[in-house]
N, C-alpha and C positions, 0 to 999 in steps of 0.2 A: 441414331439411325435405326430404322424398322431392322429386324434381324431377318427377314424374308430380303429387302432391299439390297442389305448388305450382301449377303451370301449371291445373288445374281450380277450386283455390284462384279466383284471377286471372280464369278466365272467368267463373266464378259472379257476383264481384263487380262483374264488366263487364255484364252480363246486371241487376245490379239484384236478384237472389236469397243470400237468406239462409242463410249454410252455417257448420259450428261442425270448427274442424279439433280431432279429438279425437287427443291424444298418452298413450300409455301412460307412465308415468314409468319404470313396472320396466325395460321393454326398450326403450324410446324409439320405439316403432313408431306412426305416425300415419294416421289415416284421416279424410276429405273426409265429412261427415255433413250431406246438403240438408233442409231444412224440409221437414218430409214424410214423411221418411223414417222407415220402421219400426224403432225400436231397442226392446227388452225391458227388461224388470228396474229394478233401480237407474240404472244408467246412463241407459238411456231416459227415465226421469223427471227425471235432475239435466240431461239435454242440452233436453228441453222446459222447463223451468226460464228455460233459457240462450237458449232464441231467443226468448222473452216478459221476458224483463229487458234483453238483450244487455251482460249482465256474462260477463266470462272470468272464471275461477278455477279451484283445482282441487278435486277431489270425491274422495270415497271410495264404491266398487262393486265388488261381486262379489268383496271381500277384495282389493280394489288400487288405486291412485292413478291417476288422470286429471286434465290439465290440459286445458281444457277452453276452446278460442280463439275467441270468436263475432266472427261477422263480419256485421253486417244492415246495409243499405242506411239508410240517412238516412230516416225519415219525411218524408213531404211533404202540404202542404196544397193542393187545388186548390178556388177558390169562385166556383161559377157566379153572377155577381150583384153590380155593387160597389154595393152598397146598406148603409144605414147600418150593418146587421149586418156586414158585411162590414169598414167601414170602424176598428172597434170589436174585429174578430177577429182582423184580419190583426199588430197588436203585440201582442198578446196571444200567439197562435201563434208569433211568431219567439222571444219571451222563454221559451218553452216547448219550444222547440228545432225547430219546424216549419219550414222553408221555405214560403215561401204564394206563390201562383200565384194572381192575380181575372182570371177571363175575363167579358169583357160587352160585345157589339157595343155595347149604346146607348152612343156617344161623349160624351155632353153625361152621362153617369154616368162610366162611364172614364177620370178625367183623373187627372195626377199630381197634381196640385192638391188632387184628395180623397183620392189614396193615395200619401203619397210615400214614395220606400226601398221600393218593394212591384214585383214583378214583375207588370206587368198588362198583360193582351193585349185590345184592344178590337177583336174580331172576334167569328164566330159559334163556338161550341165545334166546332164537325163538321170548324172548318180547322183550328185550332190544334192538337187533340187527336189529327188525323192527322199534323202534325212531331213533336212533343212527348206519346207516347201514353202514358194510365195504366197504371199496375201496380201488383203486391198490395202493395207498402209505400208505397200514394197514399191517403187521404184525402178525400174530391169531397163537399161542403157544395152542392148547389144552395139557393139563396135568390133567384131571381128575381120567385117564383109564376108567372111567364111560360113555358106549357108549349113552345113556339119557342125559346126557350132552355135551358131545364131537362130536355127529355125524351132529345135526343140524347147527353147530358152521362150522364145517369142510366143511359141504356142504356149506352153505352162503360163505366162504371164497374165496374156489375155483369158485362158479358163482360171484364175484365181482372183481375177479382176485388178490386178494391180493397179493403183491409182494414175503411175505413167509407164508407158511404153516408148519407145524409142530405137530406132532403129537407123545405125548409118547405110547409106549409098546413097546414089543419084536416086531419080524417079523410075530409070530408064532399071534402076538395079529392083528396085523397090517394086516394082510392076511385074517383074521376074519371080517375086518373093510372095507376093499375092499368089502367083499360080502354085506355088507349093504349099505356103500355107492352108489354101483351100483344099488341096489333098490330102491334110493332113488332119483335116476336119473341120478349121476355123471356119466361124459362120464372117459373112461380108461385112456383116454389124459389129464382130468383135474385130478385123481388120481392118476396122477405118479409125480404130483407137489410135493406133499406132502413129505415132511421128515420124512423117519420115519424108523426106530426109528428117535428122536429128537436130532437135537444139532450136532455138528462136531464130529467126533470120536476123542476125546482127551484120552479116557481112564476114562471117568468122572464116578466117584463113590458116593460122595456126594450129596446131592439136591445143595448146592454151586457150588459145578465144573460142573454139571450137567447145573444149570444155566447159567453158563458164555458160556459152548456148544451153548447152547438153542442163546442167544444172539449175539456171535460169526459170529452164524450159518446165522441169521438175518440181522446181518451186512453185511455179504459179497451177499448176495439176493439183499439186496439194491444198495447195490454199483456194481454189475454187472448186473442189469437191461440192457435186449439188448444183453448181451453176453450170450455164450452158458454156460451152468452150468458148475460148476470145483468144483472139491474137497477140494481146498486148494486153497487160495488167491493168486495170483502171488505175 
C-alpha cells in the first residue's frame, strides 16, 4: 500500500470515519475513498454498496477489476433511559453486534443490578456526552419521556449527525418536543430526523417488542446510510 494512502487510511479510522481503500487490480494503483465522496459511474455505485453493507470484495467497472477494502467504524448504541425498554434492548443490541451505552442520572434506575455486562453511566447526558461525544456511526434511543433528560441527548445527536435518532412518546408528546428543541437551536431539517414515535410500526405493545422496534428501526438506518429513508427494508 502507498505510505501516503496508508497513513490517511489510519487517521480516518482514528477519527471514527468510514473510508473504502480502492485498488485497481490491473496496475495495483490505490486510492483513500471517505463517505461522501463524489465517485460516478459503476464504481460509484458498487463503492456506495460497500459503505452500507461494509463487505470488501472485488467488483467489475468501466471494463476493470477493483478490490474494494471497506473500513467502517463499529456501530454503537447509546440509550438515554435505563428503563425496562432499555433493560430488554441492551442484549438484544450486543447479539446484533451493537455496543450499548445506558446514560440515566436517576441512580435508583442505573444500577448494575438491572443492567449487568452493559456499559452504564449514571449522570446527566450534557456530562457524559461531553468526554465520550456522539458520531455519525452512533445510534442515541432516548426513552426516558423525561424532557431534562432526553432533550439535551436529542440535541447533541442530531448536531453530530448520528445515523439514528429515536425518541419515545406519542405525536401529541413529540410535537411538544419540537417546540423545545427548536429553542434549543435545532434547525426543522435536523428535527425531522428523528423517529418518533420510536421503533417500526410492528404493533409493539411490550417494552420487549417495543425493543426489538427500537432496534429494528436502527438497523435498517444503518444499512441504508445514502439512501433515501423507507418504511420497510426492501
Amino acid at each position: 500500500m502507498d505510505p501516503y494512502a496508508l497513513k490517511s487510511l489510519n487517521a480516518e479510522r482514528r477519527a471514527r470515519r468510514a473510508v473504502i481503500l480502492v485498488t485497481d487490480l490491473g496496475d495495483g494503483r490505490d486510492r483513500i475513498v471517505r463517505e461522501g465522496d463524489q465517485v460516478a459511474g459503476e464504481l460509484g455505485a458498487a463503492i456506495a454498496k460497500a459503505f452500507r453493507s461494509g463487505n470488501s470484495g472485488s467488483v467489475e467497472a468501466e471494463g476493470r477489476t477493483f478490490f474494494l477494502n471497506a473500513y467502517l467504524p463499529q456501530p454503537r448504541l447509546v440509550v438515554i433511559g435505563a428503563v425496562h425498554i432499555s433493560q430488554a434492548l441492551a442484549p438484544m443490541a450486543r447479539i446484533a453486534g451493537y455496543p450499548v451505552e445506558i446514560v440515566d442520572p436517576r441512580t435508583a434506575f442505573a444500577t448494575a443490578d438491572r443492567f449487568p455486562d452493559v456499559a452504564l453511566h449514571a449522570e446527566w447526558p450534557e456530562d457524559i456526552l461531553k468526554r465520550q461525544p456522539l458520531d455519525s456511526f452512533t445510534a442515541l434511543a432516548a426513552v426516558t419521556h423525561d424532557p431534562k433528560i432526553d432533550d439535551f441527548a436529542l440535541k447533541a445527536a442530531l448536531d453530530a449527525n448520528c445515523f439514528y435518532v429515536g425518541a419515545l412518546g406519542s405525536r401529541k408528546t413529540h410535537a411538544k418536543r419540537v417546540e423545545r428543541l427548536l429553542a434549543l437551536g435545532a434547525t426543522a431539517d435536523q428535527i425531522a430526523r428523528i423517529h418518533a414515535p420510536i421503533g417500526l410500526d410492528i404493533g409493539a405493545a411490550s417494552p420487549a417488542e417495543i425493543a426489538v422496534a427500537i432496534l429494528a428501526q436502527a438497523i435498517q438506518a444503518f444499512r441504508s446510510r445514502g439512501l433515501e429513508s423507507k418504511d420497510a427494508v426492501a
